[in-house]
ROMARLO-324013 format. One record per residue: residue number from 1; residue in one letter; y, z, x of N, C-alpha, C in turn. Coordinates in nm, 3 decimals. Example, Ala and Ser with C-alpha at 12.3 -4.5 7.8 and 13.67 -1.06 7.14 Angstrom:
! ROMARLO-324013
r i=1; aa=A; n.c2=-0.569; n.c3=0.780; n.c1=1.319; ca.c2=-0.450; ca.c3=0.780; ca.c1=1.230; c.c2=-0.330; c.c3=0.780; c.c1=1.320
r i=2; aa=S; n.c2=-0.225; n.c3=0.708; n.c1=1.285; ca.c2=-0.106; ca.c3=0.714; ca.c1=1.367; c.c2=0.003; c.c3=0.787; c.c1=1.290
//
This chain:
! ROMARLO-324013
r i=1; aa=X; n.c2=-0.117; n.c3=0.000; n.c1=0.085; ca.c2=0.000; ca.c3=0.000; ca.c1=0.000; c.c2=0.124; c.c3=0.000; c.c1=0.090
r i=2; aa=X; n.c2=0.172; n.c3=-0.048; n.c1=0.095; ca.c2=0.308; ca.c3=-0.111; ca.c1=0.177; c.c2=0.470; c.c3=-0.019; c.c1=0.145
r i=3; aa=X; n.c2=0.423; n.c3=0.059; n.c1=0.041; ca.c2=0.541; ca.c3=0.129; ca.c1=-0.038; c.c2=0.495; c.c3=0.297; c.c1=-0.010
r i=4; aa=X; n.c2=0.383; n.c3=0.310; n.c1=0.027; ca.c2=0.308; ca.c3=0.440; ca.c1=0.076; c.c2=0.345; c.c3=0.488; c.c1=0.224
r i=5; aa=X; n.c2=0.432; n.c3=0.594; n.c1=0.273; ca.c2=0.416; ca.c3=0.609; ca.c1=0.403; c.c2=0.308; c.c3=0.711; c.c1=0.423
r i=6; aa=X; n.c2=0.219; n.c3=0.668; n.c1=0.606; ca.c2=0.071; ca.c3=0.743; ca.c1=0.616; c.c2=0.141; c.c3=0.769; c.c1=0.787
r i=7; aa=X; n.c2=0.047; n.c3=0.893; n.c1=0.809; ca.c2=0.046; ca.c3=0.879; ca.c1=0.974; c.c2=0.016; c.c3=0.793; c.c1=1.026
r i=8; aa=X; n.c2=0.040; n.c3=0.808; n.c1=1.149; ca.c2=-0.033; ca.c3=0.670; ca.c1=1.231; c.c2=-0.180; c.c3=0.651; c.c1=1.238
r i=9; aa=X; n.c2=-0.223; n.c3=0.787; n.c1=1.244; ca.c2=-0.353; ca.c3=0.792; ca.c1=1.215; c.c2=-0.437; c.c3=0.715; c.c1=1.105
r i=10; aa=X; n.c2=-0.318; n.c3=0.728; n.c1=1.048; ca.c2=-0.399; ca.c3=0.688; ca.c1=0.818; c.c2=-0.365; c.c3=0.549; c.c1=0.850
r i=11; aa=X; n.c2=-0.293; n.c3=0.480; n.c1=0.914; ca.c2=-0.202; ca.c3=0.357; ca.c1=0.935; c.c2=-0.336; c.c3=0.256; c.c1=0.996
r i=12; aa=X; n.c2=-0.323; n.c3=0.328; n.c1=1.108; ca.c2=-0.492; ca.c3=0.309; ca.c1=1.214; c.c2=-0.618; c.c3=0.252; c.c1=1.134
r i=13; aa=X; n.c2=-0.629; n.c3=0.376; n.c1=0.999; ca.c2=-0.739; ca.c3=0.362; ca.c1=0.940; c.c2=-0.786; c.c3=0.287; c.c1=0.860
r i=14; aa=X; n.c2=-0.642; n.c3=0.265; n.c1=0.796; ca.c2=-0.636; ca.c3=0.107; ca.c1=0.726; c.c2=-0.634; c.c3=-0.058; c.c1=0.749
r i=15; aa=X; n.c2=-0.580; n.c3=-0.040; n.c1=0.891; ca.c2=-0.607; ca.c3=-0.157; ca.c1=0.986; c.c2=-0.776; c.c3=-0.155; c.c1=0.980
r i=16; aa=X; n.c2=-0.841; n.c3=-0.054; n.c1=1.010; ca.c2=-0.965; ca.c3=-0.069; ca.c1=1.076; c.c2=-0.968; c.c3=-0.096; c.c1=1.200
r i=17; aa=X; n.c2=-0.900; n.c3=-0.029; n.c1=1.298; ca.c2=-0.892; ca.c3=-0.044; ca.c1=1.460; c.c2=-1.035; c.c3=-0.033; c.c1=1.487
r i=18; aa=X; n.c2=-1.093; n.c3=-0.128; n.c1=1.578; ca.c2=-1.207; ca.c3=-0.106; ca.c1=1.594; c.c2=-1.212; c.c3=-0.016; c.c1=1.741
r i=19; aa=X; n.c2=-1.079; n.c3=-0.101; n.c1=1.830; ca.c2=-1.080; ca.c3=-0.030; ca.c1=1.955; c.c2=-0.986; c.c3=0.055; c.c1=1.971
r i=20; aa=X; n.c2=-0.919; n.c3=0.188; n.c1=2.015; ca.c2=-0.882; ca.c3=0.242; ca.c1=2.074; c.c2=-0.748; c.c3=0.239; c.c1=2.142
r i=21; aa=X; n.c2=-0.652; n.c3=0.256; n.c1=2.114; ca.c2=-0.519; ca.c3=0.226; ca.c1=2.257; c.c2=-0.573; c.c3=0.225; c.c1=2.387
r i=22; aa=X; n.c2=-0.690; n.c3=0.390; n.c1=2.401; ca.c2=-0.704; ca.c3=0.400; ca.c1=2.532; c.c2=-0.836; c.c3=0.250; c.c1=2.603
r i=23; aa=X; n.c2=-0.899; n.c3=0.211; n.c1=2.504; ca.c2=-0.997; ca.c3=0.132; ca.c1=2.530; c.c2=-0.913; c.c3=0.001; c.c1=2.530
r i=24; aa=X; n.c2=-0.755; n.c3=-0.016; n.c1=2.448; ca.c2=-0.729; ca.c3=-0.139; ca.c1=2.526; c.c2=-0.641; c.c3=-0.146; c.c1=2.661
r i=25; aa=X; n.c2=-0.602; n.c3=-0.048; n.c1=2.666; ca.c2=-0.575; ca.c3=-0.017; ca.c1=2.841; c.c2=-0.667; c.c3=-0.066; c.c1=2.954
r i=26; aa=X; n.c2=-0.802; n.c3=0.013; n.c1=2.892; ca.c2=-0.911; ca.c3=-0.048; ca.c1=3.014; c.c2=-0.874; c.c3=-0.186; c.c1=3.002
r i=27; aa=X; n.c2=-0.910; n.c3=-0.286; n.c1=2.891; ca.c2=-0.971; ca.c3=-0.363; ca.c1=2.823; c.c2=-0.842; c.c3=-0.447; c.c1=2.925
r i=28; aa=X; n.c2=-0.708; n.c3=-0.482; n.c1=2.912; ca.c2=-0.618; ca.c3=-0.465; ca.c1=2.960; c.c2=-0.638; c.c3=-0.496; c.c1=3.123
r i=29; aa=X; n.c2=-0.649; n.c3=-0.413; n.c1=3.179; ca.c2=-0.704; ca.c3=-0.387; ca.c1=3.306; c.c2=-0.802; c.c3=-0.472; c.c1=3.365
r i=30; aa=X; n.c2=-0.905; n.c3=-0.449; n.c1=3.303; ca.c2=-1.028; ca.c3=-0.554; ca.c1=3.361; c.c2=-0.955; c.c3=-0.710; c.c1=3.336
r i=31; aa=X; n.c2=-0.903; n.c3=-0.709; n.c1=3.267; ca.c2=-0.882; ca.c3=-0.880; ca.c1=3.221; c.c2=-0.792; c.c3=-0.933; c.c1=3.329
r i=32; aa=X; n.c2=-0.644; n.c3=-0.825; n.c1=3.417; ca.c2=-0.563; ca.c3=-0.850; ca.c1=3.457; c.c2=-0.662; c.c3=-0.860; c.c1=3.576
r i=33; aa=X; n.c2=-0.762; n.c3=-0.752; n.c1=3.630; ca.c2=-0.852; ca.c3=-0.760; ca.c1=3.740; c.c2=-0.882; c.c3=-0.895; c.c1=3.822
r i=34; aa=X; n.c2=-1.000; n.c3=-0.951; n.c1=3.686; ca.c2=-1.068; ca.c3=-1.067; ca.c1=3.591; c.c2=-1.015; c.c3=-1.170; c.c1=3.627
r i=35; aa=X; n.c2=-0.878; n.c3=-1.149; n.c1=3.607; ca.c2=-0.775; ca.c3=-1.301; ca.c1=3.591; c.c2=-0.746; c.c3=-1.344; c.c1=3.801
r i=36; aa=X; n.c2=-0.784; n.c3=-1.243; n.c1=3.868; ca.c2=-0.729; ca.c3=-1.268; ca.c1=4.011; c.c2=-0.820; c.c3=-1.303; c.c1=4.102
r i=37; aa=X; n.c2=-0.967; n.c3=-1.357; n.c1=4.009; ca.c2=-1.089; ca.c3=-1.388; ca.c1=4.049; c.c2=-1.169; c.c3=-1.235; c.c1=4.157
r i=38; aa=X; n.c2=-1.118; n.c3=-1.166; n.c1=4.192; ca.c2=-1.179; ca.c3=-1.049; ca.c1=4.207; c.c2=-1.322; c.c3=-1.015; c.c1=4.094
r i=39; aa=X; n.c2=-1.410; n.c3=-0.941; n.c1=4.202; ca.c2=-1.519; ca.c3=-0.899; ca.c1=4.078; c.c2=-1.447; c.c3=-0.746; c.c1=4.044
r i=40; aa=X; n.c2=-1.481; n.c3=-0.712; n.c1=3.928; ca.c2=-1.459; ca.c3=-0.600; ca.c1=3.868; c.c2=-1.519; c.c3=-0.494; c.c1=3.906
r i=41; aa=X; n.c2=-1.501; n.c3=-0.409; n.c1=3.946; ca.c2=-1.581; ca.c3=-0.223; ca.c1=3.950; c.c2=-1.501; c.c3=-0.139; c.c1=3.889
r i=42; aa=X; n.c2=-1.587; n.c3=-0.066; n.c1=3.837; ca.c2=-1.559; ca.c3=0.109; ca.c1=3.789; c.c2=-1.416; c.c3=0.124; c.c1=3.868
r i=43; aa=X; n.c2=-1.487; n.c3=0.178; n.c1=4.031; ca.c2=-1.410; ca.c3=0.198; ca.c1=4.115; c.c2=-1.238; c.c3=0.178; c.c1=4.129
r i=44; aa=X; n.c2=-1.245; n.c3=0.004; n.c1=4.083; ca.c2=-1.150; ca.c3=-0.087; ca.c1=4.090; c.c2=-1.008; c.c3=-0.032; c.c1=4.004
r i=45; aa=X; n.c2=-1.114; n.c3=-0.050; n.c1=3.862; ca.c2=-1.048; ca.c3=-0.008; ca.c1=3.700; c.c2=-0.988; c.c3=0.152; c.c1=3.716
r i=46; aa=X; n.c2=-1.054; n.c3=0.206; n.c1=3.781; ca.c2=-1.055; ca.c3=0.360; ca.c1=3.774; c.c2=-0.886; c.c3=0.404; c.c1=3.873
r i=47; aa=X; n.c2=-0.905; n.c3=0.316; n.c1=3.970; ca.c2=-0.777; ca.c3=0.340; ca.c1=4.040; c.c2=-0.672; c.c3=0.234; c.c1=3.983
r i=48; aa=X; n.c2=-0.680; n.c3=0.175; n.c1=3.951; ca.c2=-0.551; ca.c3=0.079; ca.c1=3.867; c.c2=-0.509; c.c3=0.194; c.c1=3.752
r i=49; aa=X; n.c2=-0.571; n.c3=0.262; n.c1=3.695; ca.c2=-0.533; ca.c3=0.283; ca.c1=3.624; c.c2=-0.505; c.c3=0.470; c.c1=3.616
r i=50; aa=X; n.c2=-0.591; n.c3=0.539; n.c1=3.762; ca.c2=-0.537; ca.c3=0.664; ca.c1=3.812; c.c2=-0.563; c.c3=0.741; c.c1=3.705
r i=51; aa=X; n.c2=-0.743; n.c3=0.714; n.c1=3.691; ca.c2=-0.844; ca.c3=0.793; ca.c1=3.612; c.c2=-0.918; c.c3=0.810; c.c1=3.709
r i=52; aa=X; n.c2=-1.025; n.c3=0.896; n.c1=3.686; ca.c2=-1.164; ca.c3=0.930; ca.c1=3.760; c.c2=-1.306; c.c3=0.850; c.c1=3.709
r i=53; aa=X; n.c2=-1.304; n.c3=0.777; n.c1=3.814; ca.c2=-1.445; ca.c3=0.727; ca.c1=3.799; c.c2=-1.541; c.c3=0.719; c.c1=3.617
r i=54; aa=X; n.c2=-1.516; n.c3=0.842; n.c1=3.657; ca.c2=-1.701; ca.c3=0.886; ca.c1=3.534; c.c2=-1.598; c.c3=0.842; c.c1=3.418
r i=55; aa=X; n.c2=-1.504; n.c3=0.895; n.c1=3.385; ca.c2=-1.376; ca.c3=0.861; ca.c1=3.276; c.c2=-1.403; c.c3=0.711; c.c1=3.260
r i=56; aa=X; n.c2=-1.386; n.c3=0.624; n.c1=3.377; ca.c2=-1.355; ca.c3=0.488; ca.c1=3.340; c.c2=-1.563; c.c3=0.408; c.c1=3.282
r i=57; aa=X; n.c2=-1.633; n.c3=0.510; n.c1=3.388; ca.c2=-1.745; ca.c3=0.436; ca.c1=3.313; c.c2=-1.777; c.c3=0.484; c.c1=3.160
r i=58; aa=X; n.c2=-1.681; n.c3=0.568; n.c1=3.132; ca.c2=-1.744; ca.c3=0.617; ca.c1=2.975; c.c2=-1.675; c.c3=0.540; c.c1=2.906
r i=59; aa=X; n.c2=-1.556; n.c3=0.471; n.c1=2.954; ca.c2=-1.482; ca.c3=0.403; ca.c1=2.856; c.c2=-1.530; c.c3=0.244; c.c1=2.862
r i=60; aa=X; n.c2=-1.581; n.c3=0.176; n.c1=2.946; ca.c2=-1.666; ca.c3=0.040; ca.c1=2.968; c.c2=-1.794; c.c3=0.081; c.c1=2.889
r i=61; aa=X; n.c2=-1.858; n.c3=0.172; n.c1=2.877; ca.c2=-1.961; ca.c3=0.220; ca.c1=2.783; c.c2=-1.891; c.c3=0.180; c.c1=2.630
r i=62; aa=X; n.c2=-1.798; n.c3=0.227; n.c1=2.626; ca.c2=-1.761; ca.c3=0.208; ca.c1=2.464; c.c2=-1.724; c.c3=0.082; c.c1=2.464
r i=63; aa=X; n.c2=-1.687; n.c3=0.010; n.c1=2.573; ca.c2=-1.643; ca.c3=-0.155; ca.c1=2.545; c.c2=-1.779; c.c3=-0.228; c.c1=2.550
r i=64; aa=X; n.c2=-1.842; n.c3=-0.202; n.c1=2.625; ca.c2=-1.953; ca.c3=-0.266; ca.c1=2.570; c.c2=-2.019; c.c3=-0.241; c.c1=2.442
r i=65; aa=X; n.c2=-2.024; n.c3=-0.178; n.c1=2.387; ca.c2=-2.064; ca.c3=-0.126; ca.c1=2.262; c.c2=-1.989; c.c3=-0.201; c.c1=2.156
r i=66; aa=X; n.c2=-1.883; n.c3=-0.233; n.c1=2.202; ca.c2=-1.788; ca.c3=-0.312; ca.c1=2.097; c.c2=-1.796; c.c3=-0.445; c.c1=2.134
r i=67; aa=X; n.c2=-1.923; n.c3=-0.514; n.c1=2.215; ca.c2=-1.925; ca.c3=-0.674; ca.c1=2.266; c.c2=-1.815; c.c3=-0.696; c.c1=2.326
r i=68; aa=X; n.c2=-1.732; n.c3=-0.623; n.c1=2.431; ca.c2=-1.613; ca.c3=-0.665; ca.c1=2.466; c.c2=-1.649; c.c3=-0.681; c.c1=2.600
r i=69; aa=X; n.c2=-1.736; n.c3=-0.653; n.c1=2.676; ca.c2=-1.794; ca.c3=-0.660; ca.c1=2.794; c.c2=-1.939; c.c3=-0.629; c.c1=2.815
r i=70; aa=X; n.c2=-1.967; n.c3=-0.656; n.c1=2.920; ca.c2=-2.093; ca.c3=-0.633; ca.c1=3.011; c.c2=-2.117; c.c3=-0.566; c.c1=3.106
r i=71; aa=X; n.c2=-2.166; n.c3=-0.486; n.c1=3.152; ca.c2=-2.174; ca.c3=-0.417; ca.c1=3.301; c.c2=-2.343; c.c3=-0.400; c.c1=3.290
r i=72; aa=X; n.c2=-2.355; n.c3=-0.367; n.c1=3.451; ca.c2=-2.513; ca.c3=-0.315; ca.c1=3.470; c.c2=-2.464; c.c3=-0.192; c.c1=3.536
r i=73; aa=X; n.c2=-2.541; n.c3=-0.055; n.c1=3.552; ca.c2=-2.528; ca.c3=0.054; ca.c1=3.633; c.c2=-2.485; c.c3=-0.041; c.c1=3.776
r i=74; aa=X; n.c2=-2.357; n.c3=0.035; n.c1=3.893; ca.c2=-2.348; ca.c3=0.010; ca.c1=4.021; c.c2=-2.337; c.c3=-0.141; c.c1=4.016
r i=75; aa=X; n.c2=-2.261; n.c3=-0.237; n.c1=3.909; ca.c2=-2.239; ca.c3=-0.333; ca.c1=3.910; c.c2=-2.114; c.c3=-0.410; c.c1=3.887
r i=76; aa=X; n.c2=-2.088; n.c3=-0.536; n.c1=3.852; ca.c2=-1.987; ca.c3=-0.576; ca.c1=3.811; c.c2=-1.951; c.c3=-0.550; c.c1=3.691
r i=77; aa=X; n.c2=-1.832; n.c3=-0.558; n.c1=3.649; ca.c2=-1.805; ca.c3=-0.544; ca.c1=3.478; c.c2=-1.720; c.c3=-0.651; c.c1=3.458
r i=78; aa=X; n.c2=-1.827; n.c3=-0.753; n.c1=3.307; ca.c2=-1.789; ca.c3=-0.856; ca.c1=3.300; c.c2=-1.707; c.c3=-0.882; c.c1=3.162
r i=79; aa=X; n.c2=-1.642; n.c3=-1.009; n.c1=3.166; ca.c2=-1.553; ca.c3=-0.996; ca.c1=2.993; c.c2=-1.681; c.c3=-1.069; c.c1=2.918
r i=80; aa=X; n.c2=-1.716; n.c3=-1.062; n.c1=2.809; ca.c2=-1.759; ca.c3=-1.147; ca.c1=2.700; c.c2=-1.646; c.c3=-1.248; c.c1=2.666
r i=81; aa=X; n.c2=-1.669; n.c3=-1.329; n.c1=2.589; ca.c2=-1.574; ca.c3=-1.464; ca.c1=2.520; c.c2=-1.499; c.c3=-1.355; c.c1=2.454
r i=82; aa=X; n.c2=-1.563; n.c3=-1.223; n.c1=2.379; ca.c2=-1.429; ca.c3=-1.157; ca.c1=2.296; c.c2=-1.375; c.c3=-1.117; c.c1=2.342
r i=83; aa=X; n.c2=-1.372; n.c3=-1.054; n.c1=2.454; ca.c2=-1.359; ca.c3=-0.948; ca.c1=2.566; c.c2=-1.231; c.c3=-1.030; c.c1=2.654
r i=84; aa=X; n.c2=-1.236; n.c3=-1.129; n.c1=2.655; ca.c2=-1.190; ca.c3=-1.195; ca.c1=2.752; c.c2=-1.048; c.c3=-1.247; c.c1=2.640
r i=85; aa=X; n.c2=-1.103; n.c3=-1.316; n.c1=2.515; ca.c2=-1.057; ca.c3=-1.366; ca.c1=2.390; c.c2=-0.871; c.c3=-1.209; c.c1=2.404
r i=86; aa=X; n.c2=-0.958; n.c3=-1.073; n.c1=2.384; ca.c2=-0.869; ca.c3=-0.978; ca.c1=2.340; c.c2=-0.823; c.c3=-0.941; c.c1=2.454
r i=87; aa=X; n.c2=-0.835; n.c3=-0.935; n.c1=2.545; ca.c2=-0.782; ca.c3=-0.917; ca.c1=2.690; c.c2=-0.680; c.c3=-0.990; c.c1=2.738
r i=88; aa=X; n.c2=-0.666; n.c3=-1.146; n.c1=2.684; ca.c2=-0.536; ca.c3=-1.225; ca.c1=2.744; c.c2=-0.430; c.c3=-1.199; c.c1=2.614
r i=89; aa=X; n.c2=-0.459; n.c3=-1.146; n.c1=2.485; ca.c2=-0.406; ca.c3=-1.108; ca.c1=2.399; c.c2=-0.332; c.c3=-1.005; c.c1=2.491
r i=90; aa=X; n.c2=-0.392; n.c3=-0.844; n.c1=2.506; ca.c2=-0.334; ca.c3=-0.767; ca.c1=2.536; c.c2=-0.228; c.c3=-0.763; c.c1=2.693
r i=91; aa=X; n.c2=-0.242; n.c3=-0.864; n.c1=2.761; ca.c2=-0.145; ca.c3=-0.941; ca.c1=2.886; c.c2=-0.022; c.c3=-0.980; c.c1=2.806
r i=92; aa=X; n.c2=-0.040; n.c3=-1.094; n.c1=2.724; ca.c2=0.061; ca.c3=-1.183; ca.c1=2.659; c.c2=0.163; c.c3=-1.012; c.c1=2.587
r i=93; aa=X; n.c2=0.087; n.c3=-0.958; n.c1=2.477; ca.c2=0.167; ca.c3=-0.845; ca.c1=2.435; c.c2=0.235; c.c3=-0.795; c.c1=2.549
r i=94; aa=X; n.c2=0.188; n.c3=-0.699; n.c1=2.639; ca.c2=0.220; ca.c3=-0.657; ca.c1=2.747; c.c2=0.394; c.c3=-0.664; c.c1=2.825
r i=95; aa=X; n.c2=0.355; n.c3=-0.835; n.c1=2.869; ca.c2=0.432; ca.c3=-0.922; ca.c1=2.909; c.c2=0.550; c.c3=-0.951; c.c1=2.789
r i=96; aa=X; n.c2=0.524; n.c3=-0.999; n.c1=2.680; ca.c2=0.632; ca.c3=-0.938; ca.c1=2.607; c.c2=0.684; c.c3=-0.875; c.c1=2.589
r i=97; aa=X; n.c2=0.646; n.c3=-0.710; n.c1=2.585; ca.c2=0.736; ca.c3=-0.636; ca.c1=2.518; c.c2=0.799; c.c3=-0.579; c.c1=2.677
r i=98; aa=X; n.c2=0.738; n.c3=-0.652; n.c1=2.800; ca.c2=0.820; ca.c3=-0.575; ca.c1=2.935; c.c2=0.948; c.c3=-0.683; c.c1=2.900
r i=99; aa=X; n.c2=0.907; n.c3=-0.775; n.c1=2.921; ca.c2=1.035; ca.c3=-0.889; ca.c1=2.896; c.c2=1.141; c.c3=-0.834; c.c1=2.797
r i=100; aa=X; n.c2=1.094; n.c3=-0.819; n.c1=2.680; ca.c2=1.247; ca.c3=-0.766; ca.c1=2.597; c.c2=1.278; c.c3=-0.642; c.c1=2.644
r i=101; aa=X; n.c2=1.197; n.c3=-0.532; n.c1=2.699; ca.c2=1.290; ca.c3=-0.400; ca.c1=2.693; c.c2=1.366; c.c3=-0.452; c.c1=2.826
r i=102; aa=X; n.c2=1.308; n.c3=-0.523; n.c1=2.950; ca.c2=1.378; ca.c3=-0.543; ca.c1=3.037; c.c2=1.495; c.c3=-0.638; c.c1=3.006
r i=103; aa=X; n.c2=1.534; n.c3=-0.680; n.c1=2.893; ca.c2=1.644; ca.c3=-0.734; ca.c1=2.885; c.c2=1.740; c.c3=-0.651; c.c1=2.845
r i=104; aa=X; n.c2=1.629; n.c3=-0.578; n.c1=2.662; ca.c2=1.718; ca.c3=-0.492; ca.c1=2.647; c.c2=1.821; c.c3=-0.420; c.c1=2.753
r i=105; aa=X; n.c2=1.753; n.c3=-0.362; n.c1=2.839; ca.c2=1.785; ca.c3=-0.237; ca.c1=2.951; c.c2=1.848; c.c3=-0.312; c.c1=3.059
r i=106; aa=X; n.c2=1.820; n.c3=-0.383; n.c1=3.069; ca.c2=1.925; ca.c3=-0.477; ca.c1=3.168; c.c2=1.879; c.c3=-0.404; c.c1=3.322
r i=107; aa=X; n.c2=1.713; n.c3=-0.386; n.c1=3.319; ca.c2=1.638; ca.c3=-0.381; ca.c1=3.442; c.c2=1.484; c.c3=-0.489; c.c1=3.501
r i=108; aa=X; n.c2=1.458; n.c3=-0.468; n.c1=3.588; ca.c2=1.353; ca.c3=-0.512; ca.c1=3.610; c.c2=1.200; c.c3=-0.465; c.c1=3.609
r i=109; aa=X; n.c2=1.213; n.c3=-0.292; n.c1=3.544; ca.c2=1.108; ca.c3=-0.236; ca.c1=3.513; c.c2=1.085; c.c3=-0.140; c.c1=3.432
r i=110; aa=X; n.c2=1.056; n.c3=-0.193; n.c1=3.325; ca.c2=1.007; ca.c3=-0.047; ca.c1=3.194; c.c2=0.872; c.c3=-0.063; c.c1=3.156
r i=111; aa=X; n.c2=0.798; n.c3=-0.056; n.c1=3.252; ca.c2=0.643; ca.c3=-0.063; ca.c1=3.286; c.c2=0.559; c.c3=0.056; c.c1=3.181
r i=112; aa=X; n.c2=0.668; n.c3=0.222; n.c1=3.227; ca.c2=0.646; ca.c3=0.296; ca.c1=3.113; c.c2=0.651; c.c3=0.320; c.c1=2.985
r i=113; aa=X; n.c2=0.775; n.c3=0.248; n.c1=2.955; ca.c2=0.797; ca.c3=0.227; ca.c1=2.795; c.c2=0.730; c.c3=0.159; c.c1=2.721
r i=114; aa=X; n.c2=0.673; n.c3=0.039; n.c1=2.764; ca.c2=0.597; ca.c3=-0.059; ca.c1=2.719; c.c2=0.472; c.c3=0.004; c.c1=2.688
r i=115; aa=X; n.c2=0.380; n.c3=0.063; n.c1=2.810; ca.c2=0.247; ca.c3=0.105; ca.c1=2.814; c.c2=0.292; c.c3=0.234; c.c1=2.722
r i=116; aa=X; n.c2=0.414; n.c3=0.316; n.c1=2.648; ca.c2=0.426; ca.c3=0.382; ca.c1=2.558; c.c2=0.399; c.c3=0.325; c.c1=2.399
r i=117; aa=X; n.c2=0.475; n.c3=0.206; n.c1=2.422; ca.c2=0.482; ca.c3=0.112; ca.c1=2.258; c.c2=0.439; c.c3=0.046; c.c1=2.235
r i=118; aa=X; n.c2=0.326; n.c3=-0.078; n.c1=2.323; ca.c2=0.249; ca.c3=-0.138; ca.c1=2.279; c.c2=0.123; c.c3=-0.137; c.c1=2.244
r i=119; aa=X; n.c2=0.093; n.c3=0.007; n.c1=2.202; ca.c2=-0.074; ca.c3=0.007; ca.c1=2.128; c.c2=0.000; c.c3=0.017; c.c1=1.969
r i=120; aa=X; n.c2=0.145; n.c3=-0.029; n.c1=1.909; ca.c2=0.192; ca.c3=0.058; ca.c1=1.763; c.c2=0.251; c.c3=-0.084; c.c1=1.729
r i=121; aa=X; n.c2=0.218; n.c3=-0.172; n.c1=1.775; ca.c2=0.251; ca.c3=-0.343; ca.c1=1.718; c.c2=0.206; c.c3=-0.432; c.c1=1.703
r i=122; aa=X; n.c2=0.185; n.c3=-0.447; n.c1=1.620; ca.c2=0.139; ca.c3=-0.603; ca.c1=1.544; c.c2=0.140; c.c3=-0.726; c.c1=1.635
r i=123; aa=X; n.c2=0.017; n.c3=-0.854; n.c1=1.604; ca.c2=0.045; ca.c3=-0.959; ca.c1=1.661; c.c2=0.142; c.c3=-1.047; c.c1=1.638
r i=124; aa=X; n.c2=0.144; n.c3=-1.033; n.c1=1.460; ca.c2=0.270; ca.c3=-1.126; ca.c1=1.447; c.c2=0.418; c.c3=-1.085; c.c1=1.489
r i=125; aa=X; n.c2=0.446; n.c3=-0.944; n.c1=1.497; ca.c2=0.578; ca.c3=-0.901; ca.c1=1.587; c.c2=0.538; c.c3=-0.942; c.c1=1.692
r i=126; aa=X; n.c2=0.460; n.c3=-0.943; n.c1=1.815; ca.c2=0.414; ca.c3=-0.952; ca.c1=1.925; c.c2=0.485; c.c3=-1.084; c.c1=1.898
r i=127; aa=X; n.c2=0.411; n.c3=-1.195; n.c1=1.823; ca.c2=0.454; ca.c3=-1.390; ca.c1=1.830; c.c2=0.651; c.c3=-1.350; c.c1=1.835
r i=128; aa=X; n.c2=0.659; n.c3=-1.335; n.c1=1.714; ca.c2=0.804; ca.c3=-1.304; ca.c1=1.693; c.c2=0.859; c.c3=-1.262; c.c1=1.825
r i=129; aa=X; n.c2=0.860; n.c3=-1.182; n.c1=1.831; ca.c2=0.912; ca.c3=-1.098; ca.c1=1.962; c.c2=0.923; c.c3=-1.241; c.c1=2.089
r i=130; aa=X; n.c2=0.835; n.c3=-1.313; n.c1=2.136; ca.c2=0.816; ca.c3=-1.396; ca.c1=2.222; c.c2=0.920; c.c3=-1.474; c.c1=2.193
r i=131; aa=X; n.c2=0.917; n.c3=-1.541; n.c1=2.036; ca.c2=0.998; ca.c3=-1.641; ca.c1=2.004; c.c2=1.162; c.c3=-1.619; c.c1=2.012
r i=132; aa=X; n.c2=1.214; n.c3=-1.541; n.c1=2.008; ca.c2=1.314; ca.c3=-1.461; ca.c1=2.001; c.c2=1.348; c.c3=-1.441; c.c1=2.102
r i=133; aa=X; n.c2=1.306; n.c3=-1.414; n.c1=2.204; ca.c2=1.328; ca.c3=-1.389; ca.c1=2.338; c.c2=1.317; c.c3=-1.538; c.c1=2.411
r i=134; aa=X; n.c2=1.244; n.c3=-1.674; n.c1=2.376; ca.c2=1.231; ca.c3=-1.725; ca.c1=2.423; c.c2=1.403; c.c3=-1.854; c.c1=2.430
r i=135; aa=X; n.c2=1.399; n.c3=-1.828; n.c1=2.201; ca.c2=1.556; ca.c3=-1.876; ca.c1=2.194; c.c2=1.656; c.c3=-1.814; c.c1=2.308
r i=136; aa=X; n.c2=1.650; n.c3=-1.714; n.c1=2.289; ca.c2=1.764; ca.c3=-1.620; ca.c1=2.353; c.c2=1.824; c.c3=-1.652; c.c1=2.480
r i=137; aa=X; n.c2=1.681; n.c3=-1.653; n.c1=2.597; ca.c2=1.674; ca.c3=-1.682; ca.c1=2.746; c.c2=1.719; c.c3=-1.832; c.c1=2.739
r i=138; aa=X; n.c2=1.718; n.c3=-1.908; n.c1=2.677; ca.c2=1.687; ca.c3=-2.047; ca.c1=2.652; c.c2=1.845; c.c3=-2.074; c.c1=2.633
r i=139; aa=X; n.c2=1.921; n.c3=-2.026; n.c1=2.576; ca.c2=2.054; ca.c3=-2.053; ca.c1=2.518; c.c2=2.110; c.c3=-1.955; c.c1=2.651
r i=140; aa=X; n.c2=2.079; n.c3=-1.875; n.c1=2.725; ca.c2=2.181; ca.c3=-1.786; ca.c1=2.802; c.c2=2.222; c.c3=-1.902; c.c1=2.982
//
């Protein structure tokens, strides 16, 4: 109901999030890994992202569980087509919303703000957002 305000939680529940903010962080991560032809490790993910180890294999446990990847024990961790599919998604978001706050802010890094606000937005704001920014830069 669109006229109903819910927590974010109740908000969440109605989407049907299947994954996690924190699982698209990993998710996130491996893809940016992924994308630099590097093979993937625990290890790898675990320090990009300045978790502990066992933390990051429990969370590739739940991505695989959700067909979003592959791993073997002491191995590589690989994307699936979805995995890979929702992973250049969560770059493109990413990369957007650094681009507008860094305009907003009139800096070259709100690395934090972003990784604050982009698990609470939509794809079609995400498109929007691009387009808008793209007029903008385009006309300046």
């Amino acid at each position: 109901m669109l006229d109903q305000f819910y927590t974010l939680k109740g908000y969440a529940l109605l989407e049907g999030n299947a994954i996690t903010s924190s699982m698209e962080d990993y998710l996130e991560m491996i893809y940016r890994i992924h994308s630099t032809g590097e093979p993937v490790r625990i290890g790898v993910v675990a320090g990009m992202l300045n978790v502990k180890p066992p933390s990051a294999t429990k969370m590739v446990a739940n991505l695989k569980k959700q067909g979003l990847v592959v791993s073997k024990k002491y191995g590589y961790i690989q994307l699936t087509e979805a995995g890979a599919k929702l992973g250049q998604y969560l770059v493109f978001r990413h990369d957007t919303l650094h681009r507008l706050l860094c305009y907003i802010n009139k800096s070259d890094n709100e690395l934090e703000q972003v990784e604050k606000i982009e698990h609470f937005i939509n794809m079609k704001t995400v498109e929007n957002i691009r387009k808008l920014l793209d007029e903008i830069l385009v006309s300046l």
